[in-house]
C-alpha positions as CSV (number, residue, x, y, z in Angstrom):
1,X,19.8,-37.1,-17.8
2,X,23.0,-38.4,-18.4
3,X,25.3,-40.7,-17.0
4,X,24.6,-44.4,-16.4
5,X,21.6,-46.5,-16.9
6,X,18.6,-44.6,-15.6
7,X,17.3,-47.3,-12.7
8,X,15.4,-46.9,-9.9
9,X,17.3,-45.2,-7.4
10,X,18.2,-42.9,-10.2
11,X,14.4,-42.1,-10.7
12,X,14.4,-41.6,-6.7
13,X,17.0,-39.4,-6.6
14,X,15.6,-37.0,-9.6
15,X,12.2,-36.8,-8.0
16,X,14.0,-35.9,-5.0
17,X,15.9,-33.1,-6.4
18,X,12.6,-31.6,-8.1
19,X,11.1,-32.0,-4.3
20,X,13.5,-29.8,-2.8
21,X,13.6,-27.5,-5.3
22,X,9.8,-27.3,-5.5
23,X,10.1,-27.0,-0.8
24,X,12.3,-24.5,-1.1
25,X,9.8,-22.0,-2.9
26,X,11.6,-21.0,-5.9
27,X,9.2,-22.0,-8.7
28,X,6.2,-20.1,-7.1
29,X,7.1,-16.8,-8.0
30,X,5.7,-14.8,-11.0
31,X,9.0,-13.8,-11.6
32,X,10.5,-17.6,-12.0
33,X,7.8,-18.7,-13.6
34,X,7.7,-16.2,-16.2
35,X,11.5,-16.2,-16.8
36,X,10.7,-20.3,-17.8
37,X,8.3,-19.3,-20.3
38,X,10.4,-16.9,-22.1
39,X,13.7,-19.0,-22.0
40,X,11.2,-21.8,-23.5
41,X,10.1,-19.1,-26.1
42,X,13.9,-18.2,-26.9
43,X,14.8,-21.8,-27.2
44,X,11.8,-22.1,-30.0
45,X,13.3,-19.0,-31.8
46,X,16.5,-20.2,-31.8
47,X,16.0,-23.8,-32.4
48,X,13.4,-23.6,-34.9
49,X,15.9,-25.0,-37.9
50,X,16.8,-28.0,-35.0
51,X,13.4,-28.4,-34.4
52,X,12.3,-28.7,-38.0
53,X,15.6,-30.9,-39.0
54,X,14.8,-33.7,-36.0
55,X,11.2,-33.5,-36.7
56,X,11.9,-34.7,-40.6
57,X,14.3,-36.8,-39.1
58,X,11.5,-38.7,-36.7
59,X,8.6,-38.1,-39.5
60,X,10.1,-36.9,-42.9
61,X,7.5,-33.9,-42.1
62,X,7.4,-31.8,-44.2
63,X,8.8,-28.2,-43.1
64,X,5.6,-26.0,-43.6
65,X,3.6,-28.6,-41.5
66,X,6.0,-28.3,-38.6
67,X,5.4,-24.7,-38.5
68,X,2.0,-24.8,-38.6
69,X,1.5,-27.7,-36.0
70,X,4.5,-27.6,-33.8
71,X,6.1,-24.3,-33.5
72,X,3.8,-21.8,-34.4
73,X,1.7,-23.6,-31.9
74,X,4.4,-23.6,-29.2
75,X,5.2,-20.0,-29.6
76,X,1.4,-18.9,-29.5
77,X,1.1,-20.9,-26.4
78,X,4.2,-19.5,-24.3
79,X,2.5,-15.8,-25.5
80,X,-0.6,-16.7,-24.6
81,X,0.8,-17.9,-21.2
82,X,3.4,-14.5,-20.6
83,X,0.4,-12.7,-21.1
84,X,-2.6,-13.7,-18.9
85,X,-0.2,-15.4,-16.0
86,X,-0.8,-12.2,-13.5
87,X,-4.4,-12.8,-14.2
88,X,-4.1,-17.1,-13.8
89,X,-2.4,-16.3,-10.5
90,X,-4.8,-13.7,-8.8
91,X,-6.9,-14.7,-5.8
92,X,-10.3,-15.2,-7.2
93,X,-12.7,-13.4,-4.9
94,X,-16.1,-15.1,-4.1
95,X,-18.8,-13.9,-1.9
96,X,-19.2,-14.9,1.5
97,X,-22.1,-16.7,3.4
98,X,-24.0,-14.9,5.4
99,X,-23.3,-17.7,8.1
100,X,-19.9,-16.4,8.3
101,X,-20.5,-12.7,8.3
102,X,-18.2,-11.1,8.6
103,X,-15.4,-12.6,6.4
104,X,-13.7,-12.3,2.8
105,X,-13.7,-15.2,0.6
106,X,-11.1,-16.0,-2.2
107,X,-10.0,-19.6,-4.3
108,X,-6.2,-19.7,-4.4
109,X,-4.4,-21.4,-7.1
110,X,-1.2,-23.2,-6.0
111,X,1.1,-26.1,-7.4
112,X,0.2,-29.3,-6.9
113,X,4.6,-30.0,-6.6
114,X,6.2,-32.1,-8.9
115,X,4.7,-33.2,-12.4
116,X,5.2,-35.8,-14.9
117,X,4.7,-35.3,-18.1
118,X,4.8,-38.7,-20.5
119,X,5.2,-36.9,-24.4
120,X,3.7,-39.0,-27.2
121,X,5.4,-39.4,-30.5
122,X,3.4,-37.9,-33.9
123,X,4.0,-34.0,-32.5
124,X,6.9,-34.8,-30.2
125,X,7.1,-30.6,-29.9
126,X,3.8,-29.5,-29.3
127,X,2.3,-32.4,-28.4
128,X,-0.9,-32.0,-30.0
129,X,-1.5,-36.3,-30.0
130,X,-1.7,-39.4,-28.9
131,X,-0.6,-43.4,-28.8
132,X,-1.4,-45.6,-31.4
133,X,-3.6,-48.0,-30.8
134,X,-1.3,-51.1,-30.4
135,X,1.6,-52.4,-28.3
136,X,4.3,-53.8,-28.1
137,X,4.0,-55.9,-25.0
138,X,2.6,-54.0,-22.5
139,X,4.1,-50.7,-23.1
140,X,3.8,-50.3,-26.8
141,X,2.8,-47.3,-27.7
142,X,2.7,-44.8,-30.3
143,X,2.4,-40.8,-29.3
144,X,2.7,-38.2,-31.5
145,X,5.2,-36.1,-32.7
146,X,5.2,-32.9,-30.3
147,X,6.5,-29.8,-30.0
148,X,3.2,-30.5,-28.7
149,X,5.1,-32.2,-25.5
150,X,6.0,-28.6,-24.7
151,X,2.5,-27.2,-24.5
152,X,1.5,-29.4,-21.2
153,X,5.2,-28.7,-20.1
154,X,4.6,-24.6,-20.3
155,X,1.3,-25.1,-17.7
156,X,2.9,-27.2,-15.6
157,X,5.4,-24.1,-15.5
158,X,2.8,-21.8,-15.2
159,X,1.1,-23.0,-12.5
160,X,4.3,-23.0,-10.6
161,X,5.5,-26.9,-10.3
162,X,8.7,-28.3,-11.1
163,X,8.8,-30.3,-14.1
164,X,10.1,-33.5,-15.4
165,X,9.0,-34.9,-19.1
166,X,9.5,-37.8,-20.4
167,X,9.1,-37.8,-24.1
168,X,9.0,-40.3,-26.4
169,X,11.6,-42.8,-27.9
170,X,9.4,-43.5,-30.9
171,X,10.6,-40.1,-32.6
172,X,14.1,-40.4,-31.0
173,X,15.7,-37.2,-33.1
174,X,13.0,-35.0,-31.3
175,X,13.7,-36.7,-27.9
176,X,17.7,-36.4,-28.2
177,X,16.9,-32.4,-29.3
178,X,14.5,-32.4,-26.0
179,X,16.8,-33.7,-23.7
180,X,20.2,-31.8,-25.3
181,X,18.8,-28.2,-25.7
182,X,15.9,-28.0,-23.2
183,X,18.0,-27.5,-19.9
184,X,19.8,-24.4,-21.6
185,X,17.1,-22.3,-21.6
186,X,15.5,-23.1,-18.1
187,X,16.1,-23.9,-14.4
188,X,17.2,-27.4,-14.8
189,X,16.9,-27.9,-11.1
190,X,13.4,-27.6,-11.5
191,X,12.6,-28.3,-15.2
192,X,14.2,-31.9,-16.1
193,X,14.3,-34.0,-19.2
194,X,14.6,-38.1,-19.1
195,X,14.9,-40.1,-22.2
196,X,14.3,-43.7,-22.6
197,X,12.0,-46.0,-23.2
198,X,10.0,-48.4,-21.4
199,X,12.2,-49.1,-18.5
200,X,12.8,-45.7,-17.6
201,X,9.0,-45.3,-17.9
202,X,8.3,-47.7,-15.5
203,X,10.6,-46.5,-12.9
204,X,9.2,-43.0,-12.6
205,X,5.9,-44.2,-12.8
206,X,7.1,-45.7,-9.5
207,X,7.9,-42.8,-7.9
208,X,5.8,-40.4,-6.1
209,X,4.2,-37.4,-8.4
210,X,1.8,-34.7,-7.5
211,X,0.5,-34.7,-11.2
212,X,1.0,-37.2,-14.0
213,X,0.2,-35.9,-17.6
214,X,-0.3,-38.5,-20.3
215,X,-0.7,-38.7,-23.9
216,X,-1.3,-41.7,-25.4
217,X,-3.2,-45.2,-25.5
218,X,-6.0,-45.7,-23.9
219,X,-4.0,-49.2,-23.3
220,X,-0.7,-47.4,-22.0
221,X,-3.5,-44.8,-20.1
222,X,-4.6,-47.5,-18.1
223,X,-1.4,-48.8,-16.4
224,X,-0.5,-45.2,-15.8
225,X,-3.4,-45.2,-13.6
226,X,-2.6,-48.1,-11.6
227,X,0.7,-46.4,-11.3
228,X,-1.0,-43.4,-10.2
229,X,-3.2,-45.0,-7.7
230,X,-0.7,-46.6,-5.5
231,X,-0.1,-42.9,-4.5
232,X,-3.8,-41.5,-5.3
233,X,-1.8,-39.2,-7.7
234,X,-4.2,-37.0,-9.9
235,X,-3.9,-37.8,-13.6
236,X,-4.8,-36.0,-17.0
237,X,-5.2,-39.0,-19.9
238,X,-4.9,-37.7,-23.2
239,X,-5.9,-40.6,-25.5
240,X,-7.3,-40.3,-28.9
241,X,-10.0,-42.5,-30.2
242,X,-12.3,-42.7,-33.7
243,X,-12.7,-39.5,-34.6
244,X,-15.7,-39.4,-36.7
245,X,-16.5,-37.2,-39.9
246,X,-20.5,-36.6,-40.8
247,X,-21.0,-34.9,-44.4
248,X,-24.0,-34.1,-45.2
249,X,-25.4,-33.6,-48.3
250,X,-26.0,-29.6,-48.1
251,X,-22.4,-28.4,-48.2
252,X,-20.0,-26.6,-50.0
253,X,-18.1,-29.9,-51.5
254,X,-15.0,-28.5,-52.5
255,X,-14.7,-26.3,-49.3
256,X,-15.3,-29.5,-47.3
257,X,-13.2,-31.8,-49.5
258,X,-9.9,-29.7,-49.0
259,X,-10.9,-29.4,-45.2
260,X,-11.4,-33.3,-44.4
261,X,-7.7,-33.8,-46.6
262,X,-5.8,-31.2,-44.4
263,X,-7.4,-32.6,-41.7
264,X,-6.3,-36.0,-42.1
265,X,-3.3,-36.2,-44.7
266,X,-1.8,-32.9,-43.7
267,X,-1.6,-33.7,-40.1
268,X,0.8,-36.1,-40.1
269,X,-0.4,-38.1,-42.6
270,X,-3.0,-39.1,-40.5
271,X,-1.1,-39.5,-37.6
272,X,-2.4,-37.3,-35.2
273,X,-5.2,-38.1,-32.3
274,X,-7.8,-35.1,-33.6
275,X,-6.8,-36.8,-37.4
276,X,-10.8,-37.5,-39.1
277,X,-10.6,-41.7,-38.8
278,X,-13.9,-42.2,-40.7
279,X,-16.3,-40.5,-42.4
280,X,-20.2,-41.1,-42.3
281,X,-22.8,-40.0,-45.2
282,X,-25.7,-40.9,-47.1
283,X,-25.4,-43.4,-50.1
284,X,-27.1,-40.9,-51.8
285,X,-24.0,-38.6,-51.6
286,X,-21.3,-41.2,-51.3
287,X,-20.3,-40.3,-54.7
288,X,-20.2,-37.0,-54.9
289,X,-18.5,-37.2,-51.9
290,X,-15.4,-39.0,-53.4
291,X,-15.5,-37.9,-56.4
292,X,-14.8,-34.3,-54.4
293,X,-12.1,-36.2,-52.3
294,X,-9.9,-37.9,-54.9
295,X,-9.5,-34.4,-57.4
296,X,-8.5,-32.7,-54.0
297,X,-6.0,-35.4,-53.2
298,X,-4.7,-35.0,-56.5
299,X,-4.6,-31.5,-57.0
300,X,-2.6,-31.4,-52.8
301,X,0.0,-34.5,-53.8
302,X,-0.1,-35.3,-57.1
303,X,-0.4,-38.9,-59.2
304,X,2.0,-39.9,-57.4
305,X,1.4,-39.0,-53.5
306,X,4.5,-41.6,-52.6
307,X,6.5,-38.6,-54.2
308,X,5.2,-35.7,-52.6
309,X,7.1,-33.6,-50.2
310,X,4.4,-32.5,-48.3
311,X,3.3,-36.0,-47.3
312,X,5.0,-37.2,-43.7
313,X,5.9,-40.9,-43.5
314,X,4.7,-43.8,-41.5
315,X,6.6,-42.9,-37.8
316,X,8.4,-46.9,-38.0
317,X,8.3,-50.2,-39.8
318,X,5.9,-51.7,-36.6
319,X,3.1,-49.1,-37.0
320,X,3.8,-49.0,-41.0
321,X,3.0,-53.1,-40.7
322,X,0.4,-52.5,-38.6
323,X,-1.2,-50.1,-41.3
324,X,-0.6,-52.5,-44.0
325,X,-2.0,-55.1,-42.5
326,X,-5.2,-53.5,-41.8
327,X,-5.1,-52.8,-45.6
328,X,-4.9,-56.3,-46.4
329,X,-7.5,-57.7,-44.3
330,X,-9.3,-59.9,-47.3
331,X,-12.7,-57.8,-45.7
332,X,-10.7,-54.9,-46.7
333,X,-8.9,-55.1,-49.7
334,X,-11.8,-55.1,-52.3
335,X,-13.2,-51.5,-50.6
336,X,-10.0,-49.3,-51.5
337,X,-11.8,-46.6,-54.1
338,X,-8.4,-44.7,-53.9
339,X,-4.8,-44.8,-53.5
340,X,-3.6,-48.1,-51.7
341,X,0.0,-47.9,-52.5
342,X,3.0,-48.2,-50.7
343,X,6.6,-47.8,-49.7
344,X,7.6,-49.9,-47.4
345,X,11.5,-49.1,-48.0
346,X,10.8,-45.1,-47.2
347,X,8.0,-46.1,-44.8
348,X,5.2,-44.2,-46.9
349,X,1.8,-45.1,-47.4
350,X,-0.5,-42.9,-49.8
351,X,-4.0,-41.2,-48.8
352,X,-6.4,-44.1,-49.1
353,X,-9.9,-43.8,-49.2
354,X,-12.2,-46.9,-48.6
355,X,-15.9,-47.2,-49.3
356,X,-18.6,-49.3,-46.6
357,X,-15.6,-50.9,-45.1
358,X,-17.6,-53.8,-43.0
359,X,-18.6,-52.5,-39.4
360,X,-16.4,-55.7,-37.7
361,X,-12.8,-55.0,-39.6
362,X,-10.5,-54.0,-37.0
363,X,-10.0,-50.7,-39.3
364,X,-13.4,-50.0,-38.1
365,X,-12.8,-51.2,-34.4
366,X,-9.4,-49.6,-33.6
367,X,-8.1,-46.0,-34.0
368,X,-6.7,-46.0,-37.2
369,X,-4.1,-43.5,-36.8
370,X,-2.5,-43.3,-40.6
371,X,-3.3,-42.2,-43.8
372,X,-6.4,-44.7,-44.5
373,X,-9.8,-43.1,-44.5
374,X,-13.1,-45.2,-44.6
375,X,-16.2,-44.2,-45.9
376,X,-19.3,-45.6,-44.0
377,X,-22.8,-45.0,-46.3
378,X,-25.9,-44.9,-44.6
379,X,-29.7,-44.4,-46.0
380,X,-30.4,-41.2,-43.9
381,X,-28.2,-38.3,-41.9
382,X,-29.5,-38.9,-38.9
383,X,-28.7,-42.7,-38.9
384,X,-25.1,-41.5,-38.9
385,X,-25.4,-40.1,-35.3
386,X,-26.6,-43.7,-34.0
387,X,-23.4,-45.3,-35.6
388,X,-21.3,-42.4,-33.3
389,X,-23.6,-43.0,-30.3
390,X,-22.9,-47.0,-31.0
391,X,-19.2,-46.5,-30.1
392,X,-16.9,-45.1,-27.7
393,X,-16.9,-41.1,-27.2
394,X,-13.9,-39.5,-29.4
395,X,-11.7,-37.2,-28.9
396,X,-13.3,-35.1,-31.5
397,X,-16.3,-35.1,-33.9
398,X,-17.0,-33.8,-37.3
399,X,-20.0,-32.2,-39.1
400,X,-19.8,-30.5,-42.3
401,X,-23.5,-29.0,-43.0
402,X,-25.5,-25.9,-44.0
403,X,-28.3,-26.9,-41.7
404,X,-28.5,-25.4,-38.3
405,X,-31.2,-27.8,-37.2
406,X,-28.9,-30.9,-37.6
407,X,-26.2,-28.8,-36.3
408,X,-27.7,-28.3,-33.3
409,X,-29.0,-31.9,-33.0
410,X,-25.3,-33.1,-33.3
411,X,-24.2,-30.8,-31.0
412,X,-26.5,-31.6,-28.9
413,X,-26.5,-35.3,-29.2
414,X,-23.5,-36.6,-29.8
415,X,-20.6,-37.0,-27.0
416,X,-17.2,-35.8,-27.6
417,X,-14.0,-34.5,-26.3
418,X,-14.0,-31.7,-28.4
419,X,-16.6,-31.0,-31.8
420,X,-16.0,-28.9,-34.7
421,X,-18.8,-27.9,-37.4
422,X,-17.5,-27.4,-41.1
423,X,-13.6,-27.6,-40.2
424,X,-11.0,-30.7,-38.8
425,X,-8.6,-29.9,-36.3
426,X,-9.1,-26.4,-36.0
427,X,-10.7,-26.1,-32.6
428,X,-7.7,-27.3,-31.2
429,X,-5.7,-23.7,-32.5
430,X,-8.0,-21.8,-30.1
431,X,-6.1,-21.2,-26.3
432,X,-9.7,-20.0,-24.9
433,X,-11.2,-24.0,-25.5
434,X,-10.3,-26.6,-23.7
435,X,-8.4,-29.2,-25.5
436,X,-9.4,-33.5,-24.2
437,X,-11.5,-36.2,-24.2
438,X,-14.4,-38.0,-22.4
439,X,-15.1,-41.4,-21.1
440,X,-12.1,-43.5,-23.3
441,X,-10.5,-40.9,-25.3
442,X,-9.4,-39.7,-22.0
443,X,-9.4,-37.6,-18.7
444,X,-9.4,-33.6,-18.0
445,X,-8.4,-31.3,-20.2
446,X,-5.5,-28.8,-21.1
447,X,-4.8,-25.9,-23.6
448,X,-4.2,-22.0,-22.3
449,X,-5.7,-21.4,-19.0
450,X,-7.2,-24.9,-18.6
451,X,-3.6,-26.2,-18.8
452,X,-3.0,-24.0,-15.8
453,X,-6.0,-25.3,-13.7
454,X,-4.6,-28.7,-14.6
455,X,-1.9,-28.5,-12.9
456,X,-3.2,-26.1,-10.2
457,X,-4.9,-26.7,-6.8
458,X,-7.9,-25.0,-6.3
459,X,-7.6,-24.2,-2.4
460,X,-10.4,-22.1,-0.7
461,X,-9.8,-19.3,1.3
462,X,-11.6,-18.0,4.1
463,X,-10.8,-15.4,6.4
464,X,-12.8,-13.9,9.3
465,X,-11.9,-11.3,11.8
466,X,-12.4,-11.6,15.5
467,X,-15.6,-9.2,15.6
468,X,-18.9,-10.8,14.7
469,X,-19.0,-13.3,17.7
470,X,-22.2,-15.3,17.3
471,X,-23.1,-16.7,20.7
472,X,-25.7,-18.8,19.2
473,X,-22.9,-21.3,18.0
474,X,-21.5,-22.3,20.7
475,X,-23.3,-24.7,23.6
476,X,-25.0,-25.0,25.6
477,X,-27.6,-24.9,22.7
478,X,-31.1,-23.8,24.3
479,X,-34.5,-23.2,22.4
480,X,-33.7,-19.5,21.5
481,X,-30.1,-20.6,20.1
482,X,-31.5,-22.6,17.7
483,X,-33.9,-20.4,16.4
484,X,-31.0,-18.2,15.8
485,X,-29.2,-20.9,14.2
486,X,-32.1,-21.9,11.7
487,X,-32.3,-18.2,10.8
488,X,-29.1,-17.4,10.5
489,X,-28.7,-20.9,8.1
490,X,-32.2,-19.9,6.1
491,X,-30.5,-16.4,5.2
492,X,-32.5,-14.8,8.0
493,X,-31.2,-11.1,8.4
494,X,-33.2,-10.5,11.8
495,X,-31.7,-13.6,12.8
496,X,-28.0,-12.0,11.5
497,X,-28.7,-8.9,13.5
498,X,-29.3,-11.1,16.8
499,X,-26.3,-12.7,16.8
500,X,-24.4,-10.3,16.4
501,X,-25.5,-8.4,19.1
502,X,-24.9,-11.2,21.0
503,X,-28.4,-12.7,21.8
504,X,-29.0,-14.5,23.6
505,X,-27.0,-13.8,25.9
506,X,-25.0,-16.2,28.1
């Protein structure tokens, strides 16, 4: 929005637009909603050369990557949503009790009203991230770069509310593109773009939502819902956490080596919340293991990584000190196996690998969230899933194996947002999944249909005709009435046939 500092009444007087708009109907039509989707599809098409240039800009990321993670992403989701929208919107029939024969039964999906959406900064597009783990004050916090913001935006659409997203000032180049090209391709009545940073953060969290949508620290997460509480506003936290890699020792190694490395360094550099953040083996493997890991990482960025092109940099100099730091810890420093160097003019940090970093480092405490990946050796596998079950639940966990047993035991066993066997990242490309986290890494879910639901209302439906008059319901309530009564509630169909004849009769 332009014009003036964004205050308060300001933040009023947006939320009160989006009300009306949202009173007077208009966004609950297929035919609106749809028309959203495809001007949000257009503006992809269109934009994808802006898109790519402000997404180097925010992350130097390198062009192929922003495809791949941001608007191929984007695109697939607006499709995905065009397509099965009739179908998201239909009644959903459900059988009816036989307490209230006769009747129909159907759940109704409607709006919740007016959303907001808080964009982290490592996909600033898609939105595919989270926050960094620290902050600056109270409101420090690091999201990902997202085209990804869109993908929350296009449910909230498709389930019919009005919109208002707030990305993030961390990648400012994607925020500025956001704000700038955004309202020409929708109902900007309806659909609205605010930039800033924490101020203007804090004044629409003071305002009165129907849904607030979050990505970011679990920190950050928390004051949202404070914010949210003063109005018992129903939120969806999307917040990261340790993501945790298991390798066991029956696996295709160089199959697994490539996958952990595009995983981690080609996803920002490590910058993303689904990014592996450690990786648990047995010292009996540990070797192999990175011996696997560093001809990978030199056959994707070269001797020289600092000079690749397809490596993103550090998003700014707080969160590349941050990274450093945790490098230097004197705990620290003596377990880097590979890589360690660093740019701090350009803001590049190389793929690092680490070997039994100690268990109390804070690299080992807080989501990492960068290009540094610890190794953490144990004597046996299944030791490995205590170390997981010791911690916080992620946001996603890892196993690379041949064994179905111990697949199925992790599986099983281990709590997670989201788990993937013999791939990183991946199950987050699949619309039919649902795509969040579980106790700290975060609340509900989103991703194709479930990004509908999130935003949705399920409202039950119930309608009865005035035939089928049950005299039994209604007192006085004598012996034989509530014989009825118990029949009809124990499924009874003699007791079904009585009623509705009438008996007893008054």
């Amino acid at each position: 929005m332009e014009g003036g500092a964004f205050d308060g009444a300001r933040a009023a007087e947006l939320t009160a637009e989006l009300r009306r708009s949202f009173d007077s109907g208009r966004t609950r039509s297929y035919e609106w909603r749809a028309a959203q989707l495809k001007g949000i599809a257009r503006m992809i098409e269109e934009k994808e050369a802006d898109i790519m240039a402000a997404l180097h800009d925010d992350l130097a990321k390198p062009q192929m990557e922003s495809f791949l993670h941001e608007i191929s992403l984007a695109k697939a989701s607006c499709t995905f949503a065009l397509k099965e929208l009739k179908r998201w919107m239909k009644p959903e029939k459900v059988p009816a009790s036989i307490t209230t024969f006769p009747s129909s039964a159907v759940i109704l999906p409607e709006p919740l009203g007016i959303a907001l959406i808080i964009s982290a900064w490592n996909y600033p597009f898609f939105n595919l991230t989270h926050v960094g783990p620290t902050l600056m004050g109270k409101w420090n916090y690091v999201s990902e770069f997202r085209l990804l913001s869109i993908d929350p935006v296009i449910g909230a659409i498709a389930a019919g509310n009005a919109v208002a997203l707030k990305p993030s000032e961390v990648s400012p180049a994607t925020s500025s593109l956001f704000a700038k090209v955004l309202p020409t391709y929708v109902d900007n009545s309806c659909i609205k773009v605010v930039e800033g940073s924490i101020s203007e953060t804090t004044v629409l969290l003071e305002q009165k939502w129907d849904k607030i949508f979050y990505t970011g620290s679990k920190n950050v997460g928390r004051i949202v819902m404070v914010a949210a509480a003063k109005h018992l506003t129903p939120v969806t936290l999307e917040l990261g956490g340790k993501s945790p890699v298991i390798v066991d020792s029956n696996v295709n190694i160089k199959v697994t080596a490539k996958r952990i490395a595009v995983g981690k360094w080609g996803s920002n550099n490590g910058q993303a919340c689904i990014a592996p953040d450690y990786i648990l083996t047995t010292k009996a493997f540990a070797k192999t293991l990175v011996d696997a890991l560093k001809i990978t990482l030199d056959k994707f960025y070269g001797k020289d990584p600092l000079e690749s092109a397809d490596l993103s940099r550090v998003v700014n100099d707080k969160h590349f000190s941050r990274l450093t730091n945790l490098l230097n810890d004197q705990n620290v420093s003596g377990t880097i196996i590979y890589g360690g160097q660093w740019d701090e003019k350009r803001l590049k940090i190389a793929p690092t690998l680490l070997l039994d970093v100690p268990h109390d480092t804070m690299m080992m405490d807080e989501e990492i969230f960068g290009p540094l990946l610890p190794i953490i050796t144990f004597e046996k596998i299944e030791q490995c899933f205590d170390f997981i079950q010791s911690k916080e639940k992620p946001l996603a966990a890892y196993l690379f194996t041949k064994d179905k047993k111990l697949e199925e035991k992790f599986v099983q066993t281990v709590s997670a947002g989201g788990i993937l066997i013999n791939d990183t990242g991946l199950h987050f490309a699949n619309p039919h999944l649902p795509f969040g986290g579980v106790g700290e890494s975060g609340i509900g879910a989103y991703h194709g249909k479930f990004s509908f639901d999130t935003f949705s209302h399920k409202k039950a439906v119930l309608s009865r005709s005035f035939a089928g008059e049950a005299s039994a319901r209604y007192p006085p309530y004598t012996q034989q009435k509530q014989k009825i009564l118990r029949g009809l509630i124990n499924g009874s169909f003699i007791a079904l046939l009585l009623a509705l004849i009438g008996w007893p009769r008054d």
